[in-house]
N, C-alpha and C positions, 0 to 999 in steps of 0.2 A: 406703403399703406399708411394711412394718415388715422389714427388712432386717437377717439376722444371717448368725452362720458365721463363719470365718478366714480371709475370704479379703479384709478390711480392717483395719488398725490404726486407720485415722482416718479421717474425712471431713471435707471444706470446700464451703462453699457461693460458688458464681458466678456467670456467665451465660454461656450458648452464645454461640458464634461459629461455629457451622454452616453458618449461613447468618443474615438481619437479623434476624430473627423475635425474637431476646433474650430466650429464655427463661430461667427460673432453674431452676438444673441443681445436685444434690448430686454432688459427685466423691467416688469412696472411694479412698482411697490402701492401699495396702500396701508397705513395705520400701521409700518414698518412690517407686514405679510407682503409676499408676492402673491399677484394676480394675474400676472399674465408672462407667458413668455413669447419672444419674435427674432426671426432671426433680423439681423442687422442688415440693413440695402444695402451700407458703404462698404463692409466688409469682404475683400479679395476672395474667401476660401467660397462660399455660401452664397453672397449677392441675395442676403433677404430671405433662402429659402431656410426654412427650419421642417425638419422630418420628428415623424413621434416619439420619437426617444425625446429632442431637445425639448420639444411643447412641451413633456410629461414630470420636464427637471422638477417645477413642485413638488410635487408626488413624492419627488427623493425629498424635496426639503421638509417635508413635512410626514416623513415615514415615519410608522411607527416602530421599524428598528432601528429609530437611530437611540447611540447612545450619551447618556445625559452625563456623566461624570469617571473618573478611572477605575479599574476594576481589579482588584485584585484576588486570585483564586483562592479557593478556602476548602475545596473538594477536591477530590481527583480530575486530572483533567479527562475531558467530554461530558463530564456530568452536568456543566450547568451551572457549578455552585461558585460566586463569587461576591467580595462584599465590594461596596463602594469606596471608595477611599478618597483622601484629598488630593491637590493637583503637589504639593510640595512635599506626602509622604510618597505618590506618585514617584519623581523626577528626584527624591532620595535613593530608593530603589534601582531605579533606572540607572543611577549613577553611582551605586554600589554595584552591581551587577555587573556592570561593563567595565568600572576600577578593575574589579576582583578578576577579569577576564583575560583584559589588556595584560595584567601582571604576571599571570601565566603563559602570557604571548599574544598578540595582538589579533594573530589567526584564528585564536579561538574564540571571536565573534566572527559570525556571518551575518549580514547584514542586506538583504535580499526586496529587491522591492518592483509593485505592479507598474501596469500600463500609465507610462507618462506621464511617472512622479519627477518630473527635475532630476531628470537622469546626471547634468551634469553637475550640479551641486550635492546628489545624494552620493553620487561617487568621491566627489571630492572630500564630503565628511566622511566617508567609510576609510577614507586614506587618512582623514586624519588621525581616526580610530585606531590606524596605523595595520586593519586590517586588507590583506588581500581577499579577502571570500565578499566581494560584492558584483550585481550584477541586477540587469534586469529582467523583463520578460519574455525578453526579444526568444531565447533558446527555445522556447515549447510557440513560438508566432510565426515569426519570420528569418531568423537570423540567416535561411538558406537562399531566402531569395537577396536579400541585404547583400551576406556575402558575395556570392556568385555574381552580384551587380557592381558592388565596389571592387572587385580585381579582374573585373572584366572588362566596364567602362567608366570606371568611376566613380558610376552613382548606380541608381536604382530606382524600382519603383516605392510606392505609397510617398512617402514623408520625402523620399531622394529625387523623386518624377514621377509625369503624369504625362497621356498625351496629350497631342495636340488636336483636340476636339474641333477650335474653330477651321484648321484645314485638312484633317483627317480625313481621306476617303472610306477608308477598310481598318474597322477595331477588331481585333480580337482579346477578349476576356479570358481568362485561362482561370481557373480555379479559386476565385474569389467568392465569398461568401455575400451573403445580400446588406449586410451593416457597413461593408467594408467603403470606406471613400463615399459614404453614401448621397449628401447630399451634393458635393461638385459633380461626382457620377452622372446624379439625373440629369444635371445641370448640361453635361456635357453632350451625354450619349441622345440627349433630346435637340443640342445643336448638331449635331454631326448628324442624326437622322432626317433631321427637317434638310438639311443642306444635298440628301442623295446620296450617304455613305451609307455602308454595308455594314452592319454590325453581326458578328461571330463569336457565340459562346461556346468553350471548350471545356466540358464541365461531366462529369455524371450525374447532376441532376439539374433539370431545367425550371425555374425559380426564380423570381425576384427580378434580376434584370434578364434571364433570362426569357421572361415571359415577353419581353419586348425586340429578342433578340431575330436579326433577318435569318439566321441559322445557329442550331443549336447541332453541335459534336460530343452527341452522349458517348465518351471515353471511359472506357475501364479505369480506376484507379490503378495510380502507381507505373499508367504506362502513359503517359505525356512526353517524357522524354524519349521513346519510340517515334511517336509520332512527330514529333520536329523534328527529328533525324532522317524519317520518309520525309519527311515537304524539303528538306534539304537536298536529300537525294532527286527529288524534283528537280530543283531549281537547277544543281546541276548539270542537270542530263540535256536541260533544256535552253541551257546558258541562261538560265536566269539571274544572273549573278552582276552585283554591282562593282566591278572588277578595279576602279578607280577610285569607289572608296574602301576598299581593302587595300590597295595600295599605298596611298597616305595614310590612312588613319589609324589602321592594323596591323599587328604581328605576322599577319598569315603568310606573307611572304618570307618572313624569316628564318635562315637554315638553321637546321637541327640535327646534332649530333648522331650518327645511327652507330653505336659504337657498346652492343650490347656487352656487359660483363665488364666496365670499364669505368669509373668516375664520373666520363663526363659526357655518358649515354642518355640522350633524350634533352640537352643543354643547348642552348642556341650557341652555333659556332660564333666566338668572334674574336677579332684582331688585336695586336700586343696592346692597344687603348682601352681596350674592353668592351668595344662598342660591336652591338651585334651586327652580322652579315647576310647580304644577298650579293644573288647573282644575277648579274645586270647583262641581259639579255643582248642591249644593244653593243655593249663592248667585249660581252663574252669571258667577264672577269669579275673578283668577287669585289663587293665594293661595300662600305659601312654604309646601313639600313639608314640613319639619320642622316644620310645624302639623296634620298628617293627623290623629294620633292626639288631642294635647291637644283641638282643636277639635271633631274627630270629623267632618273632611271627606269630602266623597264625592265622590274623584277622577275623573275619565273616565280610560278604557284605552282607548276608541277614540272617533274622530273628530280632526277637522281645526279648527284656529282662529286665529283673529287678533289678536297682541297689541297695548295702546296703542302701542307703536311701528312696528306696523303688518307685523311680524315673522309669518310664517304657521308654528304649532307644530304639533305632532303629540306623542301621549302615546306612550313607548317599545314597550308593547305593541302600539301601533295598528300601526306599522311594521312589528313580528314576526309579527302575525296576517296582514297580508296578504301576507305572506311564505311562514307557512304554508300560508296558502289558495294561492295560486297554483303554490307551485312542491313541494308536498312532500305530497302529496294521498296514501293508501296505492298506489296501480296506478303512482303517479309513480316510488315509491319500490320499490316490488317490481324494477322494472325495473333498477335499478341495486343494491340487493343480493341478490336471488334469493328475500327473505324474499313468499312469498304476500302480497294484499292485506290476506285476508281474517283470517289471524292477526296480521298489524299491528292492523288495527283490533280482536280480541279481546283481545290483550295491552294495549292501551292503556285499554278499557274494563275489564278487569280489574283493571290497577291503580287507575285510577281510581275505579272503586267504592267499591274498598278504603280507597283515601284520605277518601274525602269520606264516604263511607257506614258505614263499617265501625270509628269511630272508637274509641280507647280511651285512658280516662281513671284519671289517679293523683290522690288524694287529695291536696293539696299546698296549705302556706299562701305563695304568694310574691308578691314585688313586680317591677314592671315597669321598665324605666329613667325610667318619664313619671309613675309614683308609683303607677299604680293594683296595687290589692289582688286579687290572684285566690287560687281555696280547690282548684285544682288542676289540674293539665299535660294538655294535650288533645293525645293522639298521634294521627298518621295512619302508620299501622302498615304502610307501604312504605319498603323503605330499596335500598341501590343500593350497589356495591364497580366500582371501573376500574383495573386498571393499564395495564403497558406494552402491551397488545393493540392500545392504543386513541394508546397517548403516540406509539410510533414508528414514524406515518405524516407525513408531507409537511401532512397536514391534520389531524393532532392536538391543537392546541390548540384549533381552532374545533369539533371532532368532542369533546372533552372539555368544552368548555362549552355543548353543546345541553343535557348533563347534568345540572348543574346549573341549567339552566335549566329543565328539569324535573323537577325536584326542588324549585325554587320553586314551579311552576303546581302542583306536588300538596301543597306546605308541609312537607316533607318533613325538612328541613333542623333538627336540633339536637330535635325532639322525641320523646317516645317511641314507640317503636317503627318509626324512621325512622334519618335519619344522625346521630348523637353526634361532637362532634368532643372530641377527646383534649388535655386542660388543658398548655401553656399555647396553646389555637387555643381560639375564635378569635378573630382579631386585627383590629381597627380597619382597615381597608383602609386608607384616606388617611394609617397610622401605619406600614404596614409599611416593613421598613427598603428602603433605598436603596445601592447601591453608592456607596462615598465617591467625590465627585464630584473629577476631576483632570481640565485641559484639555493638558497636555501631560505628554511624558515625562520633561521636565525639573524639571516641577514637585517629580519626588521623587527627592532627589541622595543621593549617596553616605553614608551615616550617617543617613537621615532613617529615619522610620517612616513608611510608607503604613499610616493611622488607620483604616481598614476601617468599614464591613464590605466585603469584597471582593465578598459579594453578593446580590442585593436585587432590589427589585421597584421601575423607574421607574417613573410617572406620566405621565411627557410626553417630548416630546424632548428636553428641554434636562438631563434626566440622562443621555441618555447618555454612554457613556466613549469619545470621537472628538475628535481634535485639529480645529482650524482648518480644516483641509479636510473632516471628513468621515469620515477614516480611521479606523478603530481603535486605540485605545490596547492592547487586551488581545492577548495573541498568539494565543489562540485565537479571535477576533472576538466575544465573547459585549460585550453591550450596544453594538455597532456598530448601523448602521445594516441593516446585513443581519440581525442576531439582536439585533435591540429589547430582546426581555423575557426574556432568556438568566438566567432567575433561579438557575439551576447551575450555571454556567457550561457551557461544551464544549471539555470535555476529551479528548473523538472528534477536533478540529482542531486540536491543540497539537503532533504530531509532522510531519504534514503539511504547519503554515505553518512551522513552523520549518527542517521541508526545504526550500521556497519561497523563504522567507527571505520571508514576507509577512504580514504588516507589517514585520518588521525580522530580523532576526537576534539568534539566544540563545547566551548559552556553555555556560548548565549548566540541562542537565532533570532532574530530579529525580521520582521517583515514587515513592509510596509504595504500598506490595500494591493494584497494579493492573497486569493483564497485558496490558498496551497493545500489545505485539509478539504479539499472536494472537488470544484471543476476547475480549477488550476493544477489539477495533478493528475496521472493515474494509477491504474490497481488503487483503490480509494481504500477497500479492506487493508491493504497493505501498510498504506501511509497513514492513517491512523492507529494502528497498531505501531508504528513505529514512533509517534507522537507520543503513546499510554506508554511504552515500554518502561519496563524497570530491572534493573539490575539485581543483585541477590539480596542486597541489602534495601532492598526499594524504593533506592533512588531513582528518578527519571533518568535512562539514555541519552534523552536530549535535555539537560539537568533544567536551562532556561528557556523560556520562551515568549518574545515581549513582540507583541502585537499592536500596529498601529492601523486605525481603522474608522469608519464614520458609523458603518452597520453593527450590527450583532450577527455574523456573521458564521461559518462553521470555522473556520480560521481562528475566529475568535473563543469562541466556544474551546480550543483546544490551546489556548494559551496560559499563560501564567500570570502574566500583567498585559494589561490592555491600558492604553493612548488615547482616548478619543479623538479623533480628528474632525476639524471642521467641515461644512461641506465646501463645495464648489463657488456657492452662491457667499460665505460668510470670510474670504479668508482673500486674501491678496496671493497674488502666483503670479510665475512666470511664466509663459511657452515661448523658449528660447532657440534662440539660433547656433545654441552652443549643444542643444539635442539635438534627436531628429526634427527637423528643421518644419514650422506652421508655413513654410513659403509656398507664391504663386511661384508658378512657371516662368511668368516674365520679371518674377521682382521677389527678393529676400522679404518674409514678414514674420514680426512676431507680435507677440500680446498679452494682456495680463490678463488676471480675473483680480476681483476690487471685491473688499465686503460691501455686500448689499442690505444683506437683513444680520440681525445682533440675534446669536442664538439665547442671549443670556434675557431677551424675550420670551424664548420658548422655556425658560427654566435649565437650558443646558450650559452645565460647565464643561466647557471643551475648549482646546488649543489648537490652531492648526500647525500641521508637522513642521512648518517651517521653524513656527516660533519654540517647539519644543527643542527641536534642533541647536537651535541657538544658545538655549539657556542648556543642555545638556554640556554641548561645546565648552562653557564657561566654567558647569562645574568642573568638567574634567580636566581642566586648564589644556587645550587641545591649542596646540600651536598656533593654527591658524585665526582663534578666537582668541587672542590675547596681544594686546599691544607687546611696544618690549619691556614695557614698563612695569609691561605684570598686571593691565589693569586693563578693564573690559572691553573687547574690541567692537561689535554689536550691540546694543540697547535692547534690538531686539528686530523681528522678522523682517521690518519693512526697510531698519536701518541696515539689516544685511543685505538687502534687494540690491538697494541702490549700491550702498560702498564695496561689495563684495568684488574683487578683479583675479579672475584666476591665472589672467595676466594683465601688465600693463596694459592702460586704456581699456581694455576687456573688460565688460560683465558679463550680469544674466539677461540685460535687456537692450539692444542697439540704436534703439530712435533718443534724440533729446539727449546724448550726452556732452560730456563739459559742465563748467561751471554753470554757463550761461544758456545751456539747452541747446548750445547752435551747433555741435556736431554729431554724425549718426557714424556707427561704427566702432569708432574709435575714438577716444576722448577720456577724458577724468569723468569721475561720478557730479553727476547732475543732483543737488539734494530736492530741485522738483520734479525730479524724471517720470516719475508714477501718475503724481497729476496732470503732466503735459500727456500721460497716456490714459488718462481720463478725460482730458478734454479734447483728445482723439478719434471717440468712440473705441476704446482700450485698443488700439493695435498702432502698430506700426507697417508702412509699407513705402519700399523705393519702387517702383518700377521703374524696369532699364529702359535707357531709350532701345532702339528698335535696332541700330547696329551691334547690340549685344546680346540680342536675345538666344540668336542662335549660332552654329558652328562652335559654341562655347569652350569644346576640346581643342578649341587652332585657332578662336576669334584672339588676335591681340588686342582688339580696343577692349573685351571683358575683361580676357586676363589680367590687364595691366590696372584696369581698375580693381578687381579682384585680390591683389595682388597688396592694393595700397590700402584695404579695408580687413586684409587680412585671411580671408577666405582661402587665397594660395599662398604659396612661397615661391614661385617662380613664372616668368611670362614662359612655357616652352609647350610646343604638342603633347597633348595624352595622348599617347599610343596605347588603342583600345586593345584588350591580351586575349586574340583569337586562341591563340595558345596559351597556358598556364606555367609556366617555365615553375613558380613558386611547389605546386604538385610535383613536380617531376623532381625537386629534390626531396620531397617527402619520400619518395617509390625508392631511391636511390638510398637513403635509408634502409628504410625494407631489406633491400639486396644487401644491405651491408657496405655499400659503397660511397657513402657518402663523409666527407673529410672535414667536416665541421666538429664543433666540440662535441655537441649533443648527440648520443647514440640509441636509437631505441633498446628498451631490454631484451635478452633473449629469448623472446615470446615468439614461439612461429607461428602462435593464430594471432597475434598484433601483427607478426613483419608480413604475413598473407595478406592481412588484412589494407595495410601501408602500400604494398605490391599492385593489389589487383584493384584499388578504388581509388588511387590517387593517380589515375590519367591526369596527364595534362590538354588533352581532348576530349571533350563530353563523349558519354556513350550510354547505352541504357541497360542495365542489369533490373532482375526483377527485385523488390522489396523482400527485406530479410522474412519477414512473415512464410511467403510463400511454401520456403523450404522447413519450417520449423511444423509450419499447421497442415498444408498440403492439403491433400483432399478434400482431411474429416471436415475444416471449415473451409467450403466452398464458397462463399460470400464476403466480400471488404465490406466494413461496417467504420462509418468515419460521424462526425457530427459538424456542425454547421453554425454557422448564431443569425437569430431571423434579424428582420429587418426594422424590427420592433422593438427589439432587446439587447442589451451589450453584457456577454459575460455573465455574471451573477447580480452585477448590479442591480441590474431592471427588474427581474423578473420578481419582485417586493413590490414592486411600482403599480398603487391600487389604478391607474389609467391603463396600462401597458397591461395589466394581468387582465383586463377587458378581453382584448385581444386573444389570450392563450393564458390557460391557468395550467396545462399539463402539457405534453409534449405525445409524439406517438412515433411507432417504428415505419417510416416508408419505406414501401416495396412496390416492386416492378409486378404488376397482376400476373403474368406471365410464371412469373417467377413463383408469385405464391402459387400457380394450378398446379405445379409441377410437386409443390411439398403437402397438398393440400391442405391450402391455406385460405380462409375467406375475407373478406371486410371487416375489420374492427376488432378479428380474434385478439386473444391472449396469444400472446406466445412466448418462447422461451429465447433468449437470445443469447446461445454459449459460446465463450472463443475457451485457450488454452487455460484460461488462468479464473473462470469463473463463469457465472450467469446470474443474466437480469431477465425479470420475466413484465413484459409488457404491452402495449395494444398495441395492430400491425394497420397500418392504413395504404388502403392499396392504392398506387396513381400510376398514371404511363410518362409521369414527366421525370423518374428514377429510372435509371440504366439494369436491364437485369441481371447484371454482375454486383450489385452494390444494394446494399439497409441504409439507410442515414437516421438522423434526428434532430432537432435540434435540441443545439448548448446549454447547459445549464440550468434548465427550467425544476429538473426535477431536485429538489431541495430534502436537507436534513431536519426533519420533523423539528421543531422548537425555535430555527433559526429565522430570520430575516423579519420577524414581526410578524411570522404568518401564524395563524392559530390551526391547533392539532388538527382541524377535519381539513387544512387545504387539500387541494385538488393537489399541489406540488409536492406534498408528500408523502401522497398515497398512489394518484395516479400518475404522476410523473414521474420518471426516471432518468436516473442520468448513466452514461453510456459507458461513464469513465471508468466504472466499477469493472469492467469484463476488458479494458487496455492495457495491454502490460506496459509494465515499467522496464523490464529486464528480458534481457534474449540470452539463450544459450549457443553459443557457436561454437562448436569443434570442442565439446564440454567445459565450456568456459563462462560463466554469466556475467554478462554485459549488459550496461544502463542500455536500455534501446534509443538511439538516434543515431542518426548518418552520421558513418564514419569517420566526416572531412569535419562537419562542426558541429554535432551534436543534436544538433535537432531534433526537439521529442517526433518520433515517428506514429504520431497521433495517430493517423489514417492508414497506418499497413494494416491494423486489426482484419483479423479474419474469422470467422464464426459461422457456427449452421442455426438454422430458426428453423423450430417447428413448434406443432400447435400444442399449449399448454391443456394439460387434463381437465386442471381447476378451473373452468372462466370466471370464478370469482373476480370484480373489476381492483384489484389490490396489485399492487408494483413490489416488485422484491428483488433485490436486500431493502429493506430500510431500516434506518439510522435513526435516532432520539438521540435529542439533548434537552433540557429542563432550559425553559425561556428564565431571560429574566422578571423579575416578580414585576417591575413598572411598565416591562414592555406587555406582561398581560392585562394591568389594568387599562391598556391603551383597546384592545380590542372591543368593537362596538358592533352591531347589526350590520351596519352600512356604514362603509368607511366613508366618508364625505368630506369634501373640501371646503369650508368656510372662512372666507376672506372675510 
């Protein structure tokens, strides 16, 4: 779109922060205000489209919660009361607080930060902090589908893969919210429809993309993983099974120990080299599994057998078929999610057809990792997307890997017109990193650096992060014995153990843009109470609390020192390839954002966190910000950009390095790198040639390139892990049998717990909820984020609040005749642990097993720049107040998330709704806090935009 007229002097090119999506965005300035925003044409993620979140960025820059200088408390915290203060009694402060911290031990700072802050450099300053308590948001998002994707193929979806839209016949959506991926989404699911693909939403409420979807699978929550386990049983029955690529590319053929009451029960058998075994059919002998392909053996999937040691194996698939067969048959399965038999079994022969029948082929010369020559890429043209629909239940992880487990039986996995994972995925399983291992808290004293990565994917037990007994090292429990494979940590349990004081006690939390005092948390009564607490002597429980932030926010509001932070539009960043990764499908990308507009225009003194960062580092003389000389290593944000290498050749950005700008990847710091990525349109992008795009788990022309970029450490096959061998020494644990160092404590509802949910074959158990609420709450109640708004962010956003200034309860009409319930009523919405009473809106496009709402909208009286009569905090409500945080099991209380990593179990909530007495239109609990005195002189009639 070719863009003229007066009403810009200039433009710059960036990336949104609307929401994850990172699109590339043209800003146009006038008289140093922005006037417009666009998405960018040349940019890979987007291609020019921008959705109302990014149009609406103004709106954020010119909020009237933003905040103008540091704030230091002067009242009790939630009251409101803070004075202003300067930026260098500020970062005095700051840096007395975290001295006084470190010195008492390093662990007691936590340091906790939102969606998409430079994960890999905030981790690396938290270590230099010499703290282990960091982590992001991933625990209460996604970390279940992440995980389940990285030790099953490597990679995953959002950030790790996407599919392949241009040759995709047959998508299925599973439990994605309408913000999610939003703009490549339309992008794609609008080519794959135009082209005569099938598109299938698998969801309990039909919405957003679902309104375009060619079938919609209103699914009970919590039962997903049911229902892949019938289409599996399908495929099965019907040989729909892609038996050649399980063969190569999968564990399933691999024998497994059946040796109950014994070490090395449920362990893939193998030989004095280590290497695991099958039994090759055509010799009738057992023979090592990394011989399949050279040899061209012909493994059994099923049957039972006896090795020279007298050992009796079973091939991994043989155990899952009869698993399928017995317990997951379509009428088995109807029964527990409401889906009919008889479209289970069409949906599963549908796509199977497609996979196996309906194949499609790209011309292509490439080689294999085993040497052989093929003349080009055989797709099976079904691909598959899951997020948090799916991640935040109680049985999420096991429910997230039925998926990829079929996505093997159809071969699905990295060819055309199936799933693509996004460069640098996928990753060697047995290579992914590991949280740096520490057996006590002493290990890491005052001046040391904890060498990270803070977090990773164990293997066995003996990485966990558990002192001597057992306990936890991390404050939030992630890689305890309770949250094993906590590969994002959980950042949902950081303010509640430190209210506890369990594992130990913290001085200083720290948060960076996450709103953990409201819809980044639940039980919100809870977690604010735990924020005010005071000991006898009236000290705070949680003594510090330093908030980094752009809004005025409820987070904010309940801190002790506040950071201003810059916004999006004013401050240089990176989206690295060293996070979760801004890539296409076909080619590694990343990108910056560049100041645009000078907030010190607007009257605001503010820093962005990088820069505070920096000069924090310096005061505290943090190893890593210090030459050896003793003398300052940084200048400052941008000089850290470029020179920072958290390894050789390595930084935070991969286009333009070297001296001389001419190497990508790898190279010395480029001291033009930022403006070669301004005069880029801010991104960077390789696109591979075409012989690497896919087969990427076996291509050796990628790997080897891969390899020399850094991305792997070795040209060899990923062997995708039909089976989970990693679980099965978790379970072996449990029993007691397992001969590694690390032993769980003698807790029999932990070793039950270790026992009966660490298969190493997905299966589906109902969500903890069920058994705790039962009957009384008949109803799953989960929430959503529209398609308009991201999180808490937006809903301030005077464009964006157009749209929805409150939120309401959906419900199935059905469902309301039955409680008699009408259109628009009040109502009461109880689970175990409280009630919110709110408006019920009846639709038939909510499954009548399920309430929803959306995220976020309903806000804490005082916050976000809204003035006292908004609609947001009176008739909005937010949902989070009635989610527990904690479950009791076998009388025990436990943080609630799945047992394998933690995952907040946002969506097991269960509750009953009936019709409030009062229909007064008033929302309850609500919450006040005293605005800031500048942020009220900002409210006007009509908020108006004037460039």
């Amino acid at each position: 779109m070719d863009i003229g007229g007066s009403f810009y002097d200039r433009k710059a090119y960036s990336t949104c922060y609307m929401c994850a999506c990172r699109c590339g965005i043209e800003v146009y300035v006038r008289n140093g205000k922005v006037t417009y925003i666009k998405g960018n044409d040349l940019h890979p993620t987007n291609r020019g489209v921008l959705c109302a979140k990014g149009s609406s960025g103004i709106m954020k820059e010119y909020s009237p919660a933003r905040l103008r200088k540091p704030l230091l408390r002067v009242g009790p915290r939630g009251s409101g009361q803070f004075k202003e203060i300067e930026w260098e009694e500020a970062l005095e402060i700051a840096t007395k607080w975290l001295e006084e911290a470190r010195r008492k031990g390093p662990h007691r700072i936590a340091f906790f930060t939102g969606r998409d802050q430079m994960q890999a450099i905030n981790s690396w300053f938290a270590g230099q902090l010499g703290t282990i308590n960091w982590a992001a948001h991933g625990g209460f998002c996604s970390v279940n589908i992440a995980a389940s994707g990285l030790y099953s193929i490597g990679g995953s979806f959002w950030e790790f893969g996407e599919a392949d839209f241009e040759n995709t016949k047959y998508f299925m959506l599973i439990g994605v919210a309408e913000d999610h991926s939003s703009n490549p989404f339309k992008l794609g699911i609008q080519e794959m429809k135009r082209k005569g693909g099938k598109f299938v939403v698998v969801n309990p409420v039909r919405w957003g993309y679902g309104a375009v979807a060619d079938e919609w699978v209103p699914i009970k929550p919590g039962t997903d993983g049911a229902f892949f386990l019938g289409i599996m049983h399908v495929l099965f029955k019907y040989n729909l099974v892609n038996w050649e690529f399980l063969k190569e590319y999968t564990n399933a053929p691999w024998l497994v120990i059946c040796a109950p009451g014994t070490s090395v029960d449920g362990l893939f058998y193998r030989n004095a080299e280590g290497k695991p075994m099958v039994f090759d059919r055509k010799s009738g002998t057992f023979k090592p599994a990394d011989r399949i392909v050279p040899e061209n053996l012909d493994p059994a999937f099923i049957g039972e057998f006896v090795t020279p040691e007298g050992l009796k194996v079973r091939p991994a698939f043989d155990i899952f078929a009869e698993r399928l067969v017995r317990d997951y048959s379509p009428e088995k399965v109807e029964k527990i999610t409401g889906i009919p038999a008889k479209d289970i079994e069409r949906i599963a022969k549908e796509m199977g057809t497609i996979a196996l029948y309906h194949p499609i082929e790209i011309p292509c010369e490439w080689t294999d990792v085993w040497g052989r020559k093929h003349t080009k890429f055989v797709g099976r043209p079904v691909s598959f997307h899951m997020m948090r629909g799916v991640a935040s239940h109680s049985n999420g992880f096991q429910t997230a890997r039925t998926v990829f487990l079929l996505m093997m039986m159809l071969g699905v996995v990295d060819v055309p017109g199936g799933f693509l994972n996004k460069p640098p995925y996928p990753k060697h399983i047995e290579d992914l990193p590991k949280p740096y291992k520490i057996n006590s808290l002493d290990d890491i004293k005052y001046g040391d650096v904890y060498p990270g990565p803070h977090l990773g994917y164990p293997q066995n037990p003996d990485d966990l992060l558990v002192d001597e007994k057992g306990n936890p090292l991390r404050i939030d429990w992630a890689y305890s014995w309770w949250f094993p494979l906590a590969a994002h940590g959980c950042i949902q349990n950081v303010i509640p153990a430190a209210y506890q004081k369990n594992p130990y006690e913290i001085d200083v939390l720290m948060i960076y843009m996450a709103n953990m005092a409201w819809n980044s948390s639940q039980n919100i009564p809870y977690i604010l109470e735990a924020l005010t607490a005071t000991d006898p002597s009236g000290n705070y429980v949680i003594p510090k609390i330093i908030t980094i932030d752009a809004f005025y926010s409820e987070q904010v509001a309940y801190s002790d020192l506040v950071l201003p932070d810059a916004t999006y539009l004013e401050q240089w960043f990176a989206l690295s390839l060293l996070d979760r990764p801004p890539s296409a499908v076909d080619g590694p990308v990343d990108a910056i954002r560049q100041p645009i507009v000078d907030p010190k225009q607007m009257g605001y003194d503010v820093k962005p966190w990088g820069e505070v960062m920096v000069e924090l580092g310096w005061r505290l003389k943090l190893p890593g910000f210090v030459n050896p000389d003793g003398s300052r290593k940084y200048q400052d944000w941008k000089d850290f950009l470029i020179n920072w290498q958290p390894r050789p050749g390595v930084g935070a950005l991969a286009g333009w390095r070297g001296k001389k700008g001419d190497k990508h990847f790898v190279g010395e710091p480029n001291p033009n790198q930022l403006e070669m990525y301004v005069k880029n349109k801010g991104f960077f992008y390789y696109r591979l040639p075409l012989n690497m795009r896919f087969y990427r788990h076996a291509n050796k022309d990628y790997q080897e390139w891969a390899v020399s970029v850094g991305f792997l450490k070795k040209v060899a096959p990923i062997i995708f892990n039909f089976y989970l061998e990693t679980l099965q020494t978790f379970r072996l644990a449990g029993m007691g049998l397992w001969n590694g160092k690390n032993q769980p404590p003698n807790d029999p509802i932990l070793r039950e717990r270790l026992v009966k949910y660490f298969d190493p074959l997905p299966f589906w158990y109902p969500p903890f909820e069920e058994e705790v609420s039962g009957d009384q709450y008949p109803l799953y109640a989960f929430t959503q984020r529209p398609q308009w708004m991201y999180h808490s962010w937006d809903s301030q956003n005077a464009w964006l609040r157009q749209i929805s200034t409150r939120n309401y309860l959906y419900m199935n009409p059905k469902t309301a005749e039955k409680l008699g319930i009408k259109h628009l009523d009040w109502v009461w919405v109880e689970s175990r642990i409280g009630k919110v009473k709110c408006q019920v809106f009846l639709t038939e496009t909510t499954e009548p097993n399920s309430v929803w709402t959306w995220n976020a909208i309903g806000k804490m009286q005082g916050t976000w720049g809204l003035k006292p009569e908004a609609e947001e905090g009176h008739e909005g409500f937010l949902l989070n107040h009635v989610i527990p945080h904690s479950i009791r099991i076998g009388g025990k209380e436990i943080y609630y998330g799945d047992p394998i990593t933690g995952h907040l179990a946002w969506f097991d909530t269960k509750v009953r709704v009936y019709k409030a007495e009062d229909q007064t239109p008033e929302t309850y609990p609500q919450f006040k806090v005293e605005p800031l005195p500048y942020i009220k002189e900002r409210w006007v009639e009509v908020l108006r935009y004037k460039p």
